[in-house]
C-alpha positions as CSV (number, residue, x, y, z in Angstrom):
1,X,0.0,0.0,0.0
2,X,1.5,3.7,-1.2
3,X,1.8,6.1,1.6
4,X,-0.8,8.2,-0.3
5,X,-3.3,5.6,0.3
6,X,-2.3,5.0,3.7
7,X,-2.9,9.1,4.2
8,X,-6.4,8.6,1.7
9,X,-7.6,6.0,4.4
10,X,-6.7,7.9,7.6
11,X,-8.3,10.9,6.3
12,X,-11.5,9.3,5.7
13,X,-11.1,6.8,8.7
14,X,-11.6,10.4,10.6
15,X,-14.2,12.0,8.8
16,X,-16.6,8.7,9.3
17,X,-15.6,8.8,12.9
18,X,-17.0,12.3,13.3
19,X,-16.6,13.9,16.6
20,X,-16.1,10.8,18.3
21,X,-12.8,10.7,16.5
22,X,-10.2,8.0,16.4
23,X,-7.8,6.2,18.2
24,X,-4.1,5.7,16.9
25,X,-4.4,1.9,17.7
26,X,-7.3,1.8,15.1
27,X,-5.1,3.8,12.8
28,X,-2.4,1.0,12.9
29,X,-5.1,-1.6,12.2
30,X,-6.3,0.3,9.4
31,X,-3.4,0.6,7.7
32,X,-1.0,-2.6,9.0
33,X,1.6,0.0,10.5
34,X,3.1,0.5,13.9
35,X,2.3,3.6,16.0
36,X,4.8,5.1,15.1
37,X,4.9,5.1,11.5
38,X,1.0,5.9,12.2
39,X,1.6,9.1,14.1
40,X,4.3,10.1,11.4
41,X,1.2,9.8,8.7
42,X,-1.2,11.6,11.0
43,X,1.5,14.6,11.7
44,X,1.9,14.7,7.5
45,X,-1.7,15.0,7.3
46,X,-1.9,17.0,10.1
47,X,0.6,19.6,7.9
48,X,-1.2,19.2,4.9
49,X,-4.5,20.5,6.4
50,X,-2.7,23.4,8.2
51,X,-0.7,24.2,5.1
52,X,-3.8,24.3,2.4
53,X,-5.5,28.0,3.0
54,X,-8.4,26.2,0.6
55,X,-9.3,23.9,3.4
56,X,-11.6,24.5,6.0
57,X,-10.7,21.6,8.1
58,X,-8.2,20.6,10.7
59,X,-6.8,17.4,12.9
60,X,-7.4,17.8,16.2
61,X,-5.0,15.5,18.3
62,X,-7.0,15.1,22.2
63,X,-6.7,12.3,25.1
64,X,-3.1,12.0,23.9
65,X,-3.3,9.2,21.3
66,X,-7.2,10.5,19.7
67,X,-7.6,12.3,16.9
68,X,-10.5,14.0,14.8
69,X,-11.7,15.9,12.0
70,X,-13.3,19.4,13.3
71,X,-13.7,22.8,11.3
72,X,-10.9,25.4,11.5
73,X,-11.0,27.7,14.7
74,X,-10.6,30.7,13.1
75,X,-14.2,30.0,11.2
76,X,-16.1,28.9,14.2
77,X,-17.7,32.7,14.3
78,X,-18.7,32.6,10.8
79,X,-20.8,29.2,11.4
80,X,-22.4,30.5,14.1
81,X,-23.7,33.1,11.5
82,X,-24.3,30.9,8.9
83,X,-25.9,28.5,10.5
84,X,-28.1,31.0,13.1
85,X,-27.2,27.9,16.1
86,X,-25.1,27.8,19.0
87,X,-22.5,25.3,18.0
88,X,-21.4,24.7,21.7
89,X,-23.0,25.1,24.9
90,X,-21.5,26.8,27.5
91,X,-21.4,24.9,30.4
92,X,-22.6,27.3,33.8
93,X,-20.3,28.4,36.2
94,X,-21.1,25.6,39.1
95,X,-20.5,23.1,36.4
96,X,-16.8,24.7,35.7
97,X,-16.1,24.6,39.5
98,X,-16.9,20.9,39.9
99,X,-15.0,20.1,36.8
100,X,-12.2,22.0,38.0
101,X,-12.2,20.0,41.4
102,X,-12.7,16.5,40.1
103,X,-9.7,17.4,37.1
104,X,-7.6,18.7,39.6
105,X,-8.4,16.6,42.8
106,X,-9.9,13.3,41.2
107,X,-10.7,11.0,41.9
108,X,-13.1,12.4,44.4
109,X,-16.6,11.8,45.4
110,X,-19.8,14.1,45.4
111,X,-19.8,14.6,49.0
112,X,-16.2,15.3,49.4
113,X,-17.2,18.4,46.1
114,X,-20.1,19.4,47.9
115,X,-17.9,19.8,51.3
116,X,-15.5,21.8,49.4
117,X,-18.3,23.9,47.4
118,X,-20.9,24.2,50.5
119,X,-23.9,23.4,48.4
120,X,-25.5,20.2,46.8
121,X,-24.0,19.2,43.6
122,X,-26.1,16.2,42.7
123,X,-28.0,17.8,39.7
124,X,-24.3,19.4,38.2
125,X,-23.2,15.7,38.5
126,X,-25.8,14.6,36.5
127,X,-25.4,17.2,33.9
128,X,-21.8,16.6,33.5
129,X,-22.0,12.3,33.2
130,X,-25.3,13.4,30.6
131,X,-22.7,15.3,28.3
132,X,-20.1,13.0,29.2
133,X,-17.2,15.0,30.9
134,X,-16.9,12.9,34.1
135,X,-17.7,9.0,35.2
136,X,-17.3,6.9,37.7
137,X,-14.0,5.8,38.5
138,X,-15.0,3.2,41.4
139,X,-15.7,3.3,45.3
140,X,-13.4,4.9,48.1
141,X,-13.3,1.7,50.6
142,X,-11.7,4.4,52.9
143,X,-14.4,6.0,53.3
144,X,-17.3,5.7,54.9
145,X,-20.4,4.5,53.4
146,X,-18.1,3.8,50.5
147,X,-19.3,6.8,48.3
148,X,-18.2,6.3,44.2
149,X,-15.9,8.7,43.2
150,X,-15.4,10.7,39.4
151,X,-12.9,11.6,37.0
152,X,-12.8,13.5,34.1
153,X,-13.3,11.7,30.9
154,X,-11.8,11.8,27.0
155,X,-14.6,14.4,26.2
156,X,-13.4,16.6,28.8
157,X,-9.8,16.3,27.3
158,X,-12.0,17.0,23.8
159,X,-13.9,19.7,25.6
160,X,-11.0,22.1,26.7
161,X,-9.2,20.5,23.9
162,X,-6.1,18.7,26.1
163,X,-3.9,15.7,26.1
164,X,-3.7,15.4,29.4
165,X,-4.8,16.3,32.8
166,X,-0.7,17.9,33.2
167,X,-1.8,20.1,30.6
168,X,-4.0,21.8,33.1
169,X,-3.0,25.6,34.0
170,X,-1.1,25.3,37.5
171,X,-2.7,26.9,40.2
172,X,-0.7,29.8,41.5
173,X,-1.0,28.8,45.5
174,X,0.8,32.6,46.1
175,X,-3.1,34.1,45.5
176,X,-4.5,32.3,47.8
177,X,-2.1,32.8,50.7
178,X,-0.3,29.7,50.1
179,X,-3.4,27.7,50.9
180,X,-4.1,25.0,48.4
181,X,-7.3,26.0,46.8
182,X,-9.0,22.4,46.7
183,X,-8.4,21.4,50.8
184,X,-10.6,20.7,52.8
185,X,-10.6,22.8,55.9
């Protein structure tokens, strides 16, 4: 198989996938390489996409070793336009707190985010394992009543469009008078 094939068949290997998008293992099956000579293909498309000014698509590389088809940034306004729909949905404040404690402090159970928040957070947890940003990640034995506990999922990686949870911004503990901003107290 020509390395132009193998590049035809990635390309629309990620265009069938959609948002979902697609893992690098599947890429290897695809085309009978190792992940390494997949990931080189991917980067060359990758190039080829950013390179053509014609093209209104891009490859997005998320949760490390996924990769998908999505429009260009820099157009996103100009959909919205065209299209008269909100293309995202903007997730409320309480839901970008309780993300930002199970990301930064998972995984952690409900009652240990409501402690830290001070109110109930049962209907944001619902809200966010609906769209798919956090799941369970098992029980805490340690604790009593043996509450299940979350983590953030690949769609949060897709989400805030990350790798990995290191990718994170660090939190600067000097504005908050050294006092890390997820303990309990």
């Amino acid at each position: 198989m020509t390395e132009n094939k193998k590049l035809a068949l990635i390309e629309g290997l990620l265009f069938i996938n959609g948002d979902a998008g697609t893992d690098l293992n599947d890429i290897c099956f695809l085309i009978d390489e190792t992940e390494a000579e997949a990931t080189r293909l991917v980067n060359t498309l990758i190039a080829k996409f950013n390179d053509d000014e014609a093209c209104g698509l891009a490859i997005q590389n998320f949760a490390k070793t996924h990769y998908r088809m999505v429009t260009r940034k820099e157009d996103a306004e100009i959909y919205k336009k065209l299209a008269n729909v909100k293309t995202e949905t903007k997730l409320s404040s309480a839901a970008l707190e309780v993300l930002s404690i199970i990301a930064y402090r998972g995984p952690v159970s409900r009652i240990e985010v409501e402690q830290l928040r001070g109110v109930n957070c049962e209907t944001v947890f619902y809200k966010l394992r609906i769209r798919d940003l956090i799941r369970e990640a098992g029980k805490d034995y340690t604790k009593p009543g043996v509450p299940m506990t979350y983590e953030v999922t690949e769609e949060f990686m897709k989400y805030f469009n990350i790798n990995s949870l290191d990718e994170l911004p660090k939190i600067d503990s000097s504005s908050n008078d050294g006092k890390d901003l997820f303990a309990n107290e």
